[in-house]
C-alpha positions in Angstrom: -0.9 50.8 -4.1 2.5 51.6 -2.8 1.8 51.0 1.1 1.0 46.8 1.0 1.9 44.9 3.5 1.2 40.9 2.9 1.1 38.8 6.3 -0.1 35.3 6.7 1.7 32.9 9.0 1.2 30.1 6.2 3.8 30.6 3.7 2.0 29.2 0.6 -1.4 31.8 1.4 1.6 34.3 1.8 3.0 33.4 -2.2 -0.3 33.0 -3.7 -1.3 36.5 -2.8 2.5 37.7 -3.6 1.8 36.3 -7.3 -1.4 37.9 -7.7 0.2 41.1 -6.8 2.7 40.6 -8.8 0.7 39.6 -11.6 -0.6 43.4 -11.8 2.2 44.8 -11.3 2.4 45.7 -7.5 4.9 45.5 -4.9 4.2 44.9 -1.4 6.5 47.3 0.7 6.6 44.3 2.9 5.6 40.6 3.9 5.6 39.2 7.8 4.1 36.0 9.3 3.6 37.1 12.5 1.2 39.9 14.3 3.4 41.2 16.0 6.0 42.1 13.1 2.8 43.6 10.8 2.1 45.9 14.0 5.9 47.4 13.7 6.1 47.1 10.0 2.9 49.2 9.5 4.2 51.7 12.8 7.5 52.1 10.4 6.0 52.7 7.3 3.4 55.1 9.0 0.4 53.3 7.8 -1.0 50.7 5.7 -3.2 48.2 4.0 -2.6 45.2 5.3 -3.2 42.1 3.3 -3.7 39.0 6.1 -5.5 35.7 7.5 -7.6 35.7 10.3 -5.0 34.5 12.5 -1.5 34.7 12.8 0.7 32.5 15.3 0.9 35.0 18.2 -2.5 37.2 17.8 -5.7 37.5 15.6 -6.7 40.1 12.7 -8.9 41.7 15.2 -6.4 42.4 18.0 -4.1 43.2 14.8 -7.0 45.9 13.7 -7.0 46.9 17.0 -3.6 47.8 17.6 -3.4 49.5 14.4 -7.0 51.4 14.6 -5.4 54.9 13.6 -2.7 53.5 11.5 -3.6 51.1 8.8 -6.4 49.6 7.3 -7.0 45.1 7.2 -8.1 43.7 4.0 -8.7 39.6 5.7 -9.0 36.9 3.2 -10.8 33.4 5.1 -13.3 31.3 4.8 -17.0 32.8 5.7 -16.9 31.1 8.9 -13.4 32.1 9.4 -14.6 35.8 9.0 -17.3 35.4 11.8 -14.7 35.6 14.3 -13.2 39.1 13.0 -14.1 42.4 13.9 -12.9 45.8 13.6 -13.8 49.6 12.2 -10.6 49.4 10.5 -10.9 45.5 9.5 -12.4 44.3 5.9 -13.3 41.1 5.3 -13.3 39.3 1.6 -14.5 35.9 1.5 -12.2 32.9 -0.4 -12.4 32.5 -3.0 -12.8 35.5 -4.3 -12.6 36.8 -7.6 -9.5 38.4 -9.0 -11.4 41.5 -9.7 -13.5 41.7 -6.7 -10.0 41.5 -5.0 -8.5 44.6 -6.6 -11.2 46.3 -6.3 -11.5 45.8 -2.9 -7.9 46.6 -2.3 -8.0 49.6 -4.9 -10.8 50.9 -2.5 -8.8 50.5 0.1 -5.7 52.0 -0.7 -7.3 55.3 -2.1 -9.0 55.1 1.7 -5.6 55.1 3.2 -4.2 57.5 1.1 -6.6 60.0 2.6 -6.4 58.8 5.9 -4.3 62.2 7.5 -0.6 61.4 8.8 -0.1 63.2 12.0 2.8 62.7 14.0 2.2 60.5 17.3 0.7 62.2 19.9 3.1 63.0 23.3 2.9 60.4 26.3 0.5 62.2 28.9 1.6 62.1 32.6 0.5 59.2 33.7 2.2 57.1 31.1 5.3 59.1 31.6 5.0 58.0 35.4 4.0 54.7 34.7 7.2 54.7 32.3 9.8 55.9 35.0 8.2 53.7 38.1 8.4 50.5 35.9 12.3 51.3 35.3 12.8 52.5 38.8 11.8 48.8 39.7 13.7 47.2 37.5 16.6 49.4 38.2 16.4 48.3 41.9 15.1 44.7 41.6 17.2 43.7 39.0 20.2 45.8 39.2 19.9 47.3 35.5 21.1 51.2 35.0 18.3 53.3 33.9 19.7 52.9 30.5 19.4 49.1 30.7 15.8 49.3 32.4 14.9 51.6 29.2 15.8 49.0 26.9 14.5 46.4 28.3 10.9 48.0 28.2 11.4 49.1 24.8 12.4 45.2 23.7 9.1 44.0 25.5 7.1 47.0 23.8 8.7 46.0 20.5 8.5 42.2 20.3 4.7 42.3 21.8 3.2 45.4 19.3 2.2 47.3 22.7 2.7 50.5 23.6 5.7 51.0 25.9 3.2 52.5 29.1 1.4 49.3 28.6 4.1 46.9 28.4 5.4 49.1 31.6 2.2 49.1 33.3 2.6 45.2 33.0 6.1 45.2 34.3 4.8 47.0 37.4 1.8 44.3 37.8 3.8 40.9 37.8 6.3 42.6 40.4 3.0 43.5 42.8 1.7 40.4 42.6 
C-alpha cells in the first residue's frame, strides 16, 4: 500500500481518512484537493489508488477515472446517492459509512490490482498530435508574438493546470482562435 493518494476537496473528509490510514500504519505518498492536481500526482508517481469524493472543486471522480483510465485505479467514498452519479472501469465505489474492515479490504484489493497493473512507458505522440502540437504554437507564435519556446510553455502550463493531454489542450488553442 505504498502508491495512496488521498484527494477530497473538504479538508476534514481529507483528515478523517488520513487518520484511518495512519491508524494501520500507512502513508499516503500524497494528499490533493483538487482533480486536477490527483491527475498530475498520479501521472508523477506512475500510477495509483486514489482515495477521493465524488467531486472535487474543478472536475468529478468520473472525468478523474477517466483521465487516469490506464494509470490508476479510484476507490470513491459518498453517500449511495452520491455514488449514482459515478462511473468508470477503473472507478470503485464504497458506500459511507463503511466499515473499517470493509475499507481495507477494499483498498487491500485494490492495491494488489494496481500492483499488477504493467508499467509501460507512455506511448509516442502519433502525427496528427504532433501537427496539432506545432500549428497551435505556430499561431501563438504569430498571434501573440511568443518565440516557439514561449508558445511551448504556454501549452505545456494549459496541459498541466487542466490534467489534459498537451494535443488536446492544443487542439483547443487552435479552436477559440477559429472561432
Amino acid at each position: 500500500m505504498d502508491r495512496i493518494v488521498v484527494a477530497f476537496s473538504h479538508e476534514e473528509a481529507q483528515r478523517r481518512i488520513l487518520r484511518l490510514l495512519e491508524s494501520a500504519g500507512c502513508s499516503p505518498a500524497a494528499c490533493c484537493v483538487s482533480g486536477g492536481e490527483t491527475i498530475r500526482t498520479v501521472r508523477k508517481l506512475g500510477g495509483a489508488v486514489v482515495v477521493c469524493g465524488f467531486k472535487f472543486r474543478d472536475m468529478t471522480a468520473s472525468e478523474v477515472a477517466a483521465s487516469l483510465r490506464d494509470t490508476a485505479v479510484l476507490l470513491v467514498l459518498a453517500s449511495a446517492a452520491h455514488l449514482d452519479l459515478c462511473e468508470g472501469e477503473n472507478l470503485f465505489k464504497l458506500p459511507t459509512p463503511a466499515a473499517r474492515s470493509e475499507f481495507f479490504a477494499t483498498l487491500d484489493m485494490l492495491c494488489r490490482r494496481e500492483a499488477r497493473r504493467p508499467r509501460h512507458p507512455q506511448p509516442q505522440r502519433d502525427e496528427e498530435e504532433l501537427r496539432l502540437i506545432r500549428r497551435a504554437k505556430e499561431l501563438l507564435m504569430e498571434v501573440n508574438r511568443m518565440s516557439e519556446a514561449e508558445a511551448h510553455r504556454f501549452l505545456q502550463k494549459r496541459s498541466m493546470d487542466t490534467g489534459a493531454k498537451l494535443a488536446d489542450t492544443a487542439r483547443l488553442v487552435l479552436e477559440h482562435y477559429t472561432v
